[in-house]
C-alpha positions as CSV (number, residue, x, y, z in Angstrom):
1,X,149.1,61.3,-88.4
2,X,147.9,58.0,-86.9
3,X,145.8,55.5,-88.7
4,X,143.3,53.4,-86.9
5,X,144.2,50.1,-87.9
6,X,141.2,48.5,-89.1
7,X,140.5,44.4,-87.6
8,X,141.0,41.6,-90.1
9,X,137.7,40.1,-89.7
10,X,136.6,43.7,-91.6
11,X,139.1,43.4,-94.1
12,X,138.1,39.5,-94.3
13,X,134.4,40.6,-95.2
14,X,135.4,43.1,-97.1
15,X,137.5,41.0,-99.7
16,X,134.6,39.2,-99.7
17,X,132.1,41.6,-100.8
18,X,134.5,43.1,-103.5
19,X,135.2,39.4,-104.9
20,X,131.4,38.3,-105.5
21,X,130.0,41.8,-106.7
22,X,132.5,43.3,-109.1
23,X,132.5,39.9,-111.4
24,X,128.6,40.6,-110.6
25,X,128.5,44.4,-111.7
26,X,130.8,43.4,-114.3
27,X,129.3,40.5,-116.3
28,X,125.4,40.1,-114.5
29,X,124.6,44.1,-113.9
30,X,123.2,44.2,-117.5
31,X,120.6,41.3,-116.7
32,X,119.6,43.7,-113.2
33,X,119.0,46.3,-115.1
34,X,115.5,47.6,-115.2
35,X,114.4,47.2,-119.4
36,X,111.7,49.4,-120.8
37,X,109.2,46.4,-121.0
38,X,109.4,45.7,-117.7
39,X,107.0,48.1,-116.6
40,X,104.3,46.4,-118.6
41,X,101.6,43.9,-117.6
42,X,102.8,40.2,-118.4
43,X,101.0,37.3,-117.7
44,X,101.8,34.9,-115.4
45,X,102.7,31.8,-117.8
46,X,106.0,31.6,-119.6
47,X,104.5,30.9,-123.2
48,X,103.0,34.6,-122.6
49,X,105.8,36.4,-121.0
50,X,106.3,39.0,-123.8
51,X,102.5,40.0,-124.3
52,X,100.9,42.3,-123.2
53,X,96.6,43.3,-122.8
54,X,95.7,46.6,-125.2
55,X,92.9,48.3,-125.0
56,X,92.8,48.5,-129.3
57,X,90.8,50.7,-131.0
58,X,88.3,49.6,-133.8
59,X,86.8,52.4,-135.4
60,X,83.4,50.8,-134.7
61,X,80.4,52.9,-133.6
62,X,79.0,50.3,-131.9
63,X,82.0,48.2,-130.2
64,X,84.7,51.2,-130.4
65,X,87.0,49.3,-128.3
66,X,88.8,45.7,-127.5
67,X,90.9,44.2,-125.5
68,X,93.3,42.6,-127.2
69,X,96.7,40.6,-126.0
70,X,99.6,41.4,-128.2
71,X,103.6,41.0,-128.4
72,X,105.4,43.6,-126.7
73,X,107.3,44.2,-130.3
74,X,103.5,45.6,-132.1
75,X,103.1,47.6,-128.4
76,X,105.1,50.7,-130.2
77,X,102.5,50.4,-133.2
78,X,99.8,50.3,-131.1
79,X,99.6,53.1,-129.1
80,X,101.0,55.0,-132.1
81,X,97.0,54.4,-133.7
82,X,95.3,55.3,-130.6
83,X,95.2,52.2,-128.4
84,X,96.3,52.0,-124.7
85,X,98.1,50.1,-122.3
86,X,96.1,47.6,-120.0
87,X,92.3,46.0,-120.2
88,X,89.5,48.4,-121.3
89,X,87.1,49.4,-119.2
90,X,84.0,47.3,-119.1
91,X,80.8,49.1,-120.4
92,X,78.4,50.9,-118.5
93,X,74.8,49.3,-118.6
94,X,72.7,51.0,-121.2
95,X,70.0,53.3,-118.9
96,X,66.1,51.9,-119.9
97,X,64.3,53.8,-122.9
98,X,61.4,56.0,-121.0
99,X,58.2,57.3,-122.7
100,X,58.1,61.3,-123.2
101,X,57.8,63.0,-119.7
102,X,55.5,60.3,-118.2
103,X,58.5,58.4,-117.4
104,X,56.9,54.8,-118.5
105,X,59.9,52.6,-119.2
106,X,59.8,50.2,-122.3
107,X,61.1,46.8,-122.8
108,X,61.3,43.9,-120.3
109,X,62.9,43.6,-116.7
């Protein structure tokens, strides 16, 4: 059996490739890696880079929810009570108070 001999700029790029991403796979793959609060919503500013925006829940009848900015360390806590992930979802404009079946609204425009 006959091997192809294979040309020594190959082998040059080759040597290459295995010298700068085994040290990288070996010492650096753990910064790569993907951690589970990278999927959340961080602000653009370093002093804020390990909050995140919660949609927290007050028990309030009126104002039932908030949103709130909090470390990514309360996040587990959090949605454990009932809160979720990301800005709440502004409030839809009370409709105007009629008057029995006349339809007469009340209040100012």
């Amino acid at each position: 059996m006959n091997r192809i001999p294979l040309p020594p700029r190959f082998l040059a790029g080759l040597a290459v490739t295995v010298a700068l991403f085994v040290p990288l796979a070996v010492f650096g793959g753990s910064a790569l890696a993907k951690s589970s609060a990278s999927q959340y919503q961080y602000s653009g500013s370093s002093q804020y880079q390990y909050r995140v925006q919660v949609c927290h829940r007050t028990h309030s009848k009126k104002h039932p929810w908030h949103t709130i900015t909090v470390s990514v360390k309360a996040l587990k806590a959090h949605l454990r009570h009932g809160d979720t992930l990301g800005a709440c979802a502004p409030a839809a404009p009370a409709a105007p108070k009629t008057h029995g079946q006349s339809g007469v609204q009340h209040g100012k425009k």
